[in-house]
TORKOLDREN-727082 format. One record per residue (C-alpha): residue number from 0; residue in one letter; x, y, z. Coordinates in Angstrom, 1 decimal, always signed. Layout:
<nuke = NUM&selum = A&east = X&north = Y&up = Z>
...
# end
This chain:
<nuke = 0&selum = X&east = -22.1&north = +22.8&up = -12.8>
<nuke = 1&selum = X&east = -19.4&north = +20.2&up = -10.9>
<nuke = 2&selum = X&east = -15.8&north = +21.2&up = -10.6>
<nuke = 3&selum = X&east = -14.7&north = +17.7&up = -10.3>
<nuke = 4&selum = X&east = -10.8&north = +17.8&up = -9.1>
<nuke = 5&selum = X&east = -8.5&north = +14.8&up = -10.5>
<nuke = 6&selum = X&east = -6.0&north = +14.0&up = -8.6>
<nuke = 7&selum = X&east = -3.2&north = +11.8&up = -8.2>
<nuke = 8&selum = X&east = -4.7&north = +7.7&up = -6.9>
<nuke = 9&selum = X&east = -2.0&north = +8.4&up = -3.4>
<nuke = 10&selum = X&east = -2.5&north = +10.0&up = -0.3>
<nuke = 11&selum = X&east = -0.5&north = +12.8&up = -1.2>
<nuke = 12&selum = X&east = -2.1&north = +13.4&up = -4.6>
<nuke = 13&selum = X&east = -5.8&north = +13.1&up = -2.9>
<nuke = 14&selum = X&east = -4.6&north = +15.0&up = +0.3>
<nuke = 15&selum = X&east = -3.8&north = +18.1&up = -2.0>
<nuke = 16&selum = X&east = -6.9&north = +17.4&up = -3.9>
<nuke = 17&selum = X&east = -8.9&north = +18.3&up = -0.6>
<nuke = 18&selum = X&east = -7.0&north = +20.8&up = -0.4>
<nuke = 19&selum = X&east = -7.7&north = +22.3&up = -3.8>
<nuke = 20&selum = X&east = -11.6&north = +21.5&up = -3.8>
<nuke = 21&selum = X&east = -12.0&north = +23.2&up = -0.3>
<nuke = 22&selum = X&east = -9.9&north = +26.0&up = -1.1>
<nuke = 23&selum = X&east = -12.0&north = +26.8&up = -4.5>
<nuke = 24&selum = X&east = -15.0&north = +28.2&up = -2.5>
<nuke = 25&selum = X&east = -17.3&north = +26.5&up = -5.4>
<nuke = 26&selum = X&east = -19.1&north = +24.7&up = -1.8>
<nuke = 27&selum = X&east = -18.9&north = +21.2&up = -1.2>
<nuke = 28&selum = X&east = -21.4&north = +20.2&up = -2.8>
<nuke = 29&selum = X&east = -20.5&north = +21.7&up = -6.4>
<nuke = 30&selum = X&east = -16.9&north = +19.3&up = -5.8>
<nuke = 31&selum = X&east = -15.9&north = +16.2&up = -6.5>
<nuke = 32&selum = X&east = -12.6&north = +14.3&up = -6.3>
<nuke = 33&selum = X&east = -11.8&north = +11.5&up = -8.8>
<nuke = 34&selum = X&east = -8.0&north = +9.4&up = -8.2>
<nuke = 35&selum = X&east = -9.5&north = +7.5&up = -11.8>
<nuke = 36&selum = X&east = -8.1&north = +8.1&up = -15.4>
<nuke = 37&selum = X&east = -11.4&north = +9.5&up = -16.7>
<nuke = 38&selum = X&east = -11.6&north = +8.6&up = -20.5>
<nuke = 39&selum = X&east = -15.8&north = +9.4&up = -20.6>
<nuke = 40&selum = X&east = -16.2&north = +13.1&up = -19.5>
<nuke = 41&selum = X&east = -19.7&north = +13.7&up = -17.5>
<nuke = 42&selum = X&east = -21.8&north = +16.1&up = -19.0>
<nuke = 43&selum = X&east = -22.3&north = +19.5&up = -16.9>
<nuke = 44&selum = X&east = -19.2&north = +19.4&up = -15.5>
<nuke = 45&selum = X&east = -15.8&north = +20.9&up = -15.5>
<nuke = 46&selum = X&east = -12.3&north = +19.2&up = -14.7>
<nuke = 47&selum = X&east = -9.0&north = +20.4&up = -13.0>
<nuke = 48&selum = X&east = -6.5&north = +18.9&up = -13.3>
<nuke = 49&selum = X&east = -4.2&north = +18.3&up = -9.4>
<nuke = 50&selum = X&east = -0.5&north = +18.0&up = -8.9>
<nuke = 51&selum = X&east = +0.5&north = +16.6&up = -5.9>
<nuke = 52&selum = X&east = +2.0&north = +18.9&up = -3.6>
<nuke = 53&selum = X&east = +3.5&north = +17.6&up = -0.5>
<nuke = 54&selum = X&east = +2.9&north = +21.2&up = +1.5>
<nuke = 55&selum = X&east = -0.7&north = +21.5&up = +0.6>
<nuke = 56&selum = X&east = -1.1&north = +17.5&up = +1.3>
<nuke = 57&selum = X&east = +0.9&north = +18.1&up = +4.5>
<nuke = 58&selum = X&east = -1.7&north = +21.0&up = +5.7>
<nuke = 59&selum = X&east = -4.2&north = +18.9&up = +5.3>
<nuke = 60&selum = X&east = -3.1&north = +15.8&up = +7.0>
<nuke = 61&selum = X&east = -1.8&north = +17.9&up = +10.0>
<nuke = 62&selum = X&east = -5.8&north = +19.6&up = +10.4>
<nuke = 63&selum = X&east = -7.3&north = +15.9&up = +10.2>
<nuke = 64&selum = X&east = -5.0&north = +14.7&up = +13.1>
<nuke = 65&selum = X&east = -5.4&north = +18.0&up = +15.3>
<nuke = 66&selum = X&east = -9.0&north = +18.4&up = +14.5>
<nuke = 67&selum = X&east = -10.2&north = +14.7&up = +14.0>
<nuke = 68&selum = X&east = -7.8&north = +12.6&up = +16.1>
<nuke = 69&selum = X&east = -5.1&north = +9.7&up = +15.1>
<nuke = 70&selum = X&east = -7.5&north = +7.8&up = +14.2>
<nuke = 71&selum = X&east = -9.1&north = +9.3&up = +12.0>
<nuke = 72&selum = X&east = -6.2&north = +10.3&up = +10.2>
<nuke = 73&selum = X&east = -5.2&north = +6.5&up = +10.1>
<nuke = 74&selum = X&east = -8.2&north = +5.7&up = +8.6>
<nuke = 75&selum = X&east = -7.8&north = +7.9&up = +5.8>
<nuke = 76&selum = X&east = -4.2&north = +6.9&up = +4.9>
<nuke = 77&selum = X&east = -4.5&north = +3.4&up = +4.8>
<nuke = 78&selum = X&east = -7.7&north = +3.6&up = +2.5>
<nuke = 79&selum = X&east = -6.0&north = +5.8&up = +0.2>
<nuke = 80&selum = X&east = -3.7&north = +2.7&up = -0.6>
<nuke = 81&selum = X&east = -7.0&north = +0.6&up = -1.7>
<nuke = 82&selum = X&east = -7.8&north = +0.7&up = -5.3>
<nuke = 83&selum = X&east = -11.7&north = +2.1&up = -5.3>
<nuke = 84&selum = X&east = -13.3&north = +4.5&up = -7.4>
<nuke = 85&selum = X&east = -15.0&north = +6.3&up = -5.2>
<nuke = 86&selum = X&east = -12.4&north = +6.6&up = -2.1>
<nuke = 87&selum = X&east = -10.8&north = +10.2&up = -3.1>
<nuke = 88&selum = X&east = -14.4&north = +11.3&up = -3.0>
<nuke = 89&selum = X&east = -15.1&north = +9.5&up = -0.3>
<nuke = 90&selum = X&east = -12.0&north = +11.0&up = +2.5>
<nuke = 91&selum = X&east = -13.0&north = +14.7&up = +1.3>
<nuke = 92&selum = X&east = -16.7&north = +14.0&up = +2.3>
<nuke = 93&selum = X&east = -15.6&north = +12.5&up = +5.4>
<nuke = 94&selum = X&east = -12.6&north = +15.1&up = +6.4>
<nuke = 95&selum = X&east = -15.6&north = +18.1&up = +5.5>
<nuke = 96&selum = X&east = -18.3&north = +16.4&up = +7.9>
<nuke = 97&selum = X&east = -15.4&north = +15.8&up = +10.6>
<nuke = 98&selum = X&east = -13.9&north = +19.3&up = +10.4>
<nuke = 99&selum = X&east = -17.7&north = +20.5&up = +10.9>
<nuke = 100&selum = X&east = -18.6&north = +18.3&up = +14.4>
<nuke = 101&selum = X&east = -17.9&north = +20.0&up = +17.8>
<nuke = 102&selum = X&east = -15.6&north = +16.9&up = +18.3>
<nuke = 103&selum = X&east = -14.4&north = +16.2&up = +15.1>
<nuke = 104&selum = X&east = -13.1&north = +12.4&up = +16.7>
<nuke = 105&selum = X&east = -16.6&north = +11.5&up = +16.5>
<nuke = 106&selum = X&east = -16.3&north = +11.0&up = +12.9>
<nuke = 107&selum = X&east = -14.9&north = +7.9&up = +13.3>
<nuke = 108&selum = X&east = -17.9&north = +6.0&up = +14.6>
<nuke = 109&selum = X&east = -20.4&north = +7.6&up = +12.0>
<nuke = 110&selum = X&east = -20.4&north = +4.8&up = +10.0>
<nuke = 111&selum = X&east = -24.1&north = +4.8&up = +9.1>
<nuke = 112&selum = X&east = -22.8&north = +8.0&up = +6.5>
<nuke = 113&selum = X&east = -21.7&north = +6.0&up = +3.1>
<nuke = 114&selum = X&east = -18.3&north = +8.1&up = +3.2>
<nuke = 115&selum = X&east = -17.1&north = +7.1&up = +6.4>
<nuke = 116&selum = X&east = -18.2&north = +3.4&up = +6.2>
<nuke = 117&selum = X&east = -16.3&north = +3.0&up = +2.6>
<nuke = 118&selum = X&east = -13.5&north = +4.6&up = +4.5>
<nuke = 119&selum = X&east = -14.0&north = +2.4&up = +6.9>
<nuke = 120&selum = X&east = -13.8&north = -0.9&up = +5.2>
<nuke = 121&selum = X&east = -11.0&north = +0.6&up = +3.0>
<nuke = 122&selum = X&east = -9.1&north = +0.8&up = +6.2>
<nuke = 123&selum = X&east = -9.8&north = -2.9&up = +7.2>
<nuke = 124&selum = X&east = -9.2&north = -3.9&up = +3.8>
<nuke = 125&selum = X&east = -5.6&north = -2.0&up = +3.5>
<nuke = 126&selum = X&east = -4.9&north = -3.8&up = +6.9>
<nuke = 127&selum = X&east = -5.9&north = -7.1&up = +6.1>
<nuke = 128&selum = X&east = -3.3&north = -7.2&up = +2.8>
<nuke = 129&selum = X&east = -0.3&north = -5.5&up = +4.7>
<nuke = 130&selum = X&east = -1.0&north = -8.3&up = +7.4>
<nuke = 131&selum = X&east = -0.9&north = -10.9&up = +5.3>
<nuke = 132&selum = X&east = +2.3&north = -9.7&up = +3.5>
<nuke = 133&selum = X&east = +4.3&north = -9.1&up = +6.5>
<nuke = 134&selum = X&east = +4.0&north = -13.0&up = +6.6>
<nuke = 135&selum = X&east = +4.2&north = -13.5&up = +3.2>
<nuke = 136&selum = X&east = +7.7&north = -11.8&up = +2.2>
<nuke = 137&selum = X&east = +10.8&north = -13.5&up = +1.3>
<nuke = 138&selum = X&east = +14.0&north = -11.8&up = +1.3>
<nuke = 139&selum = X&east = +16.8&north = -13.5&up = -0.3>
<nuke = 140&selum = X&east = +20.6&north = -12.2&up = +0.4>
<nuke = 141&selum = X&east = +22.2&north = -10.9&up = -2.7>
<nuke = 142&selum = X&east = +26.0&north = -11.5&up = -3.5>
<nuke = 143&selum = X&east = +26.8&north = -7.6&up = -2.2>
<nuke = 144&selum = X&east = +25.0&north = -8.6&up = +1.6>
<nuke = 145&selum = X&east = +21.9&north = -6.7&up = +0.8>
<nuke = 146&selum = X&east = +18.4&north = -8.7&up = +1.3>
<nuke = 147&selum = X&east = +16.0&north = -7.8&up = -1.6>
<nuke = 148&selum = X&east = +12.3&north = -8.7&up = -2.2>
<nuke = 149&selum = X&east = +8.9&north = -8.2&up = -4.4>
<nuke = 150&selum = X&east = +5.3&north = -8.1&up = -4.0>
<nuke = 151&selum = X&east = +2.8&north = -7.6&up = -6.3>
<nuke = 152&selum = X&east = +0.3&north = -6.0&up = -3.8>
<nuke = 153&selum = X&east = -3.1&north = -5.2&up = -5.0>
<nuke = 154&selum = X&east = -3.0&north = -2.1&up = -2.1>
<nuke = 155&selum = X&east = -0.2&north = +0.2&up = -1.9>
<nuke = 156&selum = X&east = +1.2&north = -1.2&up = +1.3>
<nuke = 157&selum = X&east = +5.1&north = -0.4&up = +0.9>
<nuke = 158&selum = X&east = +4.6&north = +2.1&up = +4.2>
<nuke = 159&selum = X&east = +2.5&north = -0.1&up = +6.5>
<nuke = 160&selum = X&east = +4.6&north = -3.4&up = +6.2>
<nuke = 161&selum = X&east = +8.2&north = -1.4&up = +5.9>
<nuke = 162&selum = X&east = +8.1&north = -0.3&up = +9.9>
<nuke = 163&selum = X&east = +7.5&north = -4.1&up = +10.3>
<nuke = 164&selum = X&east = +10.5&north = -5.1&up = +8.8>
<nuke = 165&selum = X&east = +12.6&north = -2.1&up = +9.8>
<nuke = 166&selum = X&east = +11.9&north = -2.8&up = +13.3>
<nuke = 167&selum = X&east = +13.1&north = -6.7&up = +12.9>
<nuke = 168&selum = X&east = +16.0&north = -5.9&up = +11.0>
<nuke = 169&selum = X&east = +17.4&north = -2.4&up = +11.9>
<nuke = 170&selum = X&east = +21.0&north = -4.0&up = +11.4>
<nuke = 171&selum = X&east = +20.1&north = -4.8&up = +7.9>
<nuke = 172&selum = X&east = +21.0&north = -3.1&up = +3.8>
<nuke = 173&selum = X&east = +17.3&north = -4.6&up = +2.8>
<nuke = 174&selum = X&east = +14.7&north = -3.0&up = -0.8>
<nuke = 175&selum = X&east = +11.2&north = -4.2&up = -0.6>
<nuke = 176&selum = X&east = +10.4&north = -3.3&up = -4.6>
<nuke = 177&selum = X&east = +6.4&north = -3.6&up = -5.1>
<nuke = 178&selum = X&east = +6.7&north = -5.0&up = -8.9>
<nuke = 179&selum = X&east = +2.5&north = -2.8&up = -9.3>
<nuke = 180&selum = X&east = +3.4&north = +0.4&up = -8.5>
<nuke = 181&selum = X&east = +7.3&north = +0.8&up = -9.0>
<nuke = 182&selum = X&east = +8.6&north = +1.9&up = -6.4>
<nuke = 183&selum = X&east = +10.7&north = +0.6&up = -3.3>
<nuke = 184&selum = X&east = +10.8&north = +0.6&up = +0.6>
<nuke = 185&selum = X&east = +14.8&north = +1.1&up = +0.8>
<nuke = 186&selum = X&east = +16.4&north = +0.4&up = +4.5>
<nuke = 187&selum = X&east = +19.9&north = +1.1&up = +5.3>
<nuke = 188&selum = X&east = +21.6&north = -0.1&up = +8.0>
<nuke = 189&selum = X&east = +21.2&north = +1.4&up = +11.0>
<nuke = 190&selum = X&east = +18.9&north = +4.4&up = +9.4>
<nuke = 191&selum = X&east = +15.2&north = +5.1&up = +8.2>
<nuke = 192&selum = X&east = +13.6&north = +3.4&up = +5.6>
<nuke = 193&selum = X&east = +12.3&north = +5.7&up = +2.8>
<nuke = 194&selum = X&east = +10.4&north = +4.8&up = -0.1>
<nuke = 195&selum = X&east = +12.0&north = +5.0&up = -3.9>
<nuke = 196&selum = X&east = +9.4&north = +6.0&up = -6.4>
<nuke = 197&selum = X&east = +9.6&north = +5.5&up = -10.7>
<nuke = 198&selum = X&east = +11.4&north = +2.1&up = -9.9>
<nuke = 199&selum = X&east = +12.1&north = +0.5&up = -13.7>
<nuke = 200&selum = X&east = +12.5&north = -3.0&up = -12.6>
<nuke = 201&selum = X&east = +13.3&north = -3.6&up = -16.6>
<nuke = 202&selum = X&east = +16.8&north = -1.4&up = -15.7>
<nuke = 203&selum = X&east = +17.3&north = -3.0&up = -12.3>
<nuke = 204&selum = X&east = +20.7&north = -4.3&up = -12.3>
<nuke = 205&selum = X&east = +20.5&north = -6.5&up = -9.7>
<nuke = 206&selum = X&east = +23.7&north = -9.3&up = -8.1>
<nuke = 207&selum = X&east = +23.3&north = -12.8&up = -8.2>
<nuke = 208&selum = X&east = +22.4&north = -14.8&up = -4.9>
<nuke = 209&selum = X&east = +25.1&north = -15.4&up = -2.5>
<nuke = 210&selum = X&east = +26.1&north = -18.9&up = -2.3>
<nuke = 211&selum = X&east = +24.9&north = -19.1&up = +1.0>
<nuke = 212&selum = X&east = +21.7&north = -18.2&up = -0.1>
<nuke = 213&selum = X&east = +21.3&north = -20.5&up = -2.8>
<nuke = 214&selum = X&east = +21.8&north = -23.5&up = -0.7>
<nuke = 215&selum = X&east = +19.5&north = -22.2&up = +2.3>
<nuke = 216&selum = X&east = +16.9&north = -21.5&up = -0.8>
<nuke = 217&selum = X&east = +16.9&north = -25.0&up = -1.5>
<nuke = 218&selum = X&east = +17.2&north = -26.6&up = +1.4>
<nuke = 219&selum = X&east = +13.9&north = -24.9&up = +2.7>
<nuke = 220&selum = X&east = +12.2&north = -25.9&up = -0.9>
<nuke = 221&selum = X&east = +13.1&north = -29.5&up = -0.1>
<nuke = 222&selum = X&east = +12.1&north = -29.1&up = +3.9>
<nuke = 223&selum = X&east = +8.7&north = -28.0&up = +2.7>
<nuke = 224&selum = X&east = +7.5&north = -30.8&up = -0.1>
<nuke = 225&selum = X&east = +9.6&north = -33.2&up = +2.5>
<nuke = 226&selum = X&east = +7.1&north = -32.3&up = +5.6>
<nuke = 227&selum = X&east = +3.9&north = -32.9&up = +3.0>
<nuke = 228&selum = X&east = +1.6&north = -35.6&up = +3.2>
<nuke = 229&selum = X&east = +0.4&north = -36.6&up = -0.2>
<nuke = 230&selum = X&east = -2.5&north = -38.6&up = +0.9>
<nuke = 231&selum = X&east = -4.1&north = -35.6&up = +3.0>
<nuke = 232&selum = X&east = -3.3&north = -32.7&up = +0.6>
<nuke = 233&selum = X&east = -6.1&north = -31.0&up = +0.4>
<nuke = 234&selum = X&east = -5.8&north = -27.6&up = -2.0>
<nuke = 235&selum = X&east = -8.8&north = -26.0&up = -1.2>
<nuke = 236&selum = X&east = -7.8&north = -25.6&up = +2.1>
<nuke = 237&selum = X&east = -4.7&north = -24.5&up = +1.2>
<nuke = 238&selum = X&east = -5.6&north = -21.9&up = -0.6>
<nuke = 239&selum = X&east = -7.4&north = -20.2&up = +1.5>
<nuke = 240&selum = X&east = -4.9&north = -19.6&up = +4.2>
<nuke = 241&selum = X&east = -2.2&north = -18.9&up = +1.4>
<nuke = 242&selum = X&east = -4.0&north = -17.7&up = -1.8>
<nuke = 243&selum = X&east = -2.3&north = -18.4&up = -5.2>
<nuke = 244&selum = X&east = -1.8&north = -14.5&up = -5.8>
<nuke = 245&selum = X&east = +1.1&north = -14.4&up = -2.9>
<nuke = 246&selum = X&east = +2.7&north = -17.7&up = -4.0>
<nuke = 247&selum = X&east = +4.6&north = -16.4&up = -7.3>
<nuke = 248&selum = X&east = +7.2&north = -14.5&up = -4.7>
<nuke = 249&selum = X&east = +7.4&north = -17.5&up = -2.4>
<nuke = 250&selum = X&east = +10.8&north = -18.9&up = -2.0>
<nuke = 251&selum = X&east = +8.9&north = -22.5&up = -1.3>
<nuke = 252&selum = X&east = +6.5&north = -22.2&up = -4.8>
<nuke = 253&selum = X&east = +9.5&north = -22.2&up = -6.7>
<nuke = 254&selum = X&east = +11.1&north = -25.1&up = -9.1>
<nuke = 255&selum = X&east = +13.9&north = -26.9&up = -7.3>
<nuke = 256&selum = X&east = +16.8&north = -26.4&up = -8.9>
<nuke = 257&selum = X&east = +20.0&north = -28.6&up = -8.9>
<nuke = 258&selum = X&east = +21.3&north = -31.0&up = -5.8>
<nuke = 259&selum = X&east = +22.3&north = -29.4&up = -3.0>
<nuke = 260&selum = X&east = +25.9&north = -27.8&up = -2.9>
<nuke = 261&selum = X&east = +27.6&north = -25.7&up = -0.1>
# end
C-alpha cells in the first residue's frame, strides 16, 4: 500500500510534505508526494492530507543547505515555483538520495537520475520566466506616490524577481501583485520586501494615476509606434523576443488614450 502525502503546490507546503513522508517511517519507497488536486483516487493507496507548516518546512530546508550545499537548495526552491505534476515527488526523491551520499553536494550533478534532472530543468525553467519578467514589468506611480504592478506569471516568481527590484529601488513604496496566484511582493521604503498572500484583486481599492504618470504613460506609447518602421515589421520575430503572454501588462501594448496634457 502507498501513503501518498498531498501537500500544498509551494515550497513550504512540499517542504513540510518531505518532512511528513520521511518522518512516517512507512520507507521511501511506500511514499509519494502529490502538490495536484487529485479528483481520481489510485487504487491501493492511502492519502494524507499536509498543512503547511513553516517549522517543519524550515527543518527541512536548513538540512538540504547544511547537508547538500546552496545549490542544491536553490535548485529545489526555484522548481517548486514551476507548475509540474510530478515535482513534489520529484525534490523528496532527490533530497533522500542527497541526504544518503558521503557528499551530499554531489547531488547536484546526478542528472542522469530522472528526479534530479526534472529538478534540474525546473530550475532553468523558473529562471528563465523570472528573467524575462525582470525586463518585462511596468510600474506605474499611483496618485498616493506608490509604484504598483501585475504579472500573470505561469511560475511563482514573486521571490526571485522582488530582490531585483528591491535592490533598484530601495528608496521606493512599490506592490508587485501576481494577478495567478494572489498574492503580492510589498516593498516599503527603505525596508524588506515581504510577500502578501490571499490578495482579492476584486477588493483592491486601488488610486488613480498621478498626473505625471499619465502623461509619461503616453508619451512612451507614442515614442514606441513613433520609432516603428511599418514596411519592416515583421511579427514573428517579434514575438519571439517579447511573447504575446507578457504584452497584456505592458504600458506600450496599451490603447492610446487622449492628446497629450501636462
Amino acid at each position: 500500500m502507498i501513503r501518498v502525502f498531498r501537500c500544498e503546490d509551494t515550497l513550504t507546503g512540499i517542504l513540510t510534505g518531505v518532512y511528513d513522508a520521511w518522518d512516517s517511517r512507512l520507507g521511501h519507497q511506500n511514499v509519494r508526494l502529490s502538490s495536484v488536486a487529485v479528483e481520481d483516487l489510485e487504487l491501493f493507496c492511502e492519502y494524507t492530507d499536509v498543512e503547511p507548516d513553516v517549522e517543519k518546512a524550515g527543518k527541512v530546508f536548513r538540512t538540504v543547505k547544511r547537508r547538500m550545499g546552496e545549490e542544491a537548495a536553490l535548485m529545489i526552491a526555484y522548481a517548486s515555483a514551476c507548475p509540474h505534476d510530478g515535482k513534489a515527488d520529484a525534490i523528496y526523491r532527490m533530497i533522500v538520495i542527497g541526504l544518503h551520499l558521503p557528499d551530499g553536494r554531489e547531488i547536484c550533478h546526478m542528472l542522469t537520475r530522472p528526479e534530479v534532472n526534472l529538478i534540474f530543468e525546473l530550475r532553468k525553467k523558473a529562471w528563465h520566466i523570472a528573467h524575462r519578467y525582470m525586463g518585462f514589468v511596468r510600474f506605474r506611480e499611483l496618485e498616493n506616490g506608490v509604484l504598483f504592478s501585475e504579472i500573470e506569471a505561469e511560475a511563482d516568481i514573486l521571490a526571485m524577481i522582488a530582490p531585483h527590484f528591491a535592490d533598484r529601488m530601495p528608496g521606493e513604496n512599490w506592490a508587485l501583485l501576481d494577478r495567478n496566484r494572489q498574492k503580492a511582493a510589498v516593498h516599503p521604503a527603505g525596508k524588506n520586501w515581504f510577500i502578501l498572500e490571499d490578495v482579492d484583486e476584486a477588493k483592491l481599492s486601488l488610486p488613480g494615476l498621478s498626473r505625471e504618470e499619465s502623461y509619461f504613460q503616453e508619451l512612451w506609447r507614442r515614442f514606441h509606434r513613433a520609432v516603428g518602421i511599418r514596411e519592416r515589421e515583421n511579427k514573428a520575430l517579434q514575438q519571439a523576443f517579447l511573447p504575446l503572454k507578457f504584452r497584456n501588462v505592458m504600458t506600450e501594448f496599451q490603447e492610446m488614450s487622449t492628446p497629450l496634457k501636462r
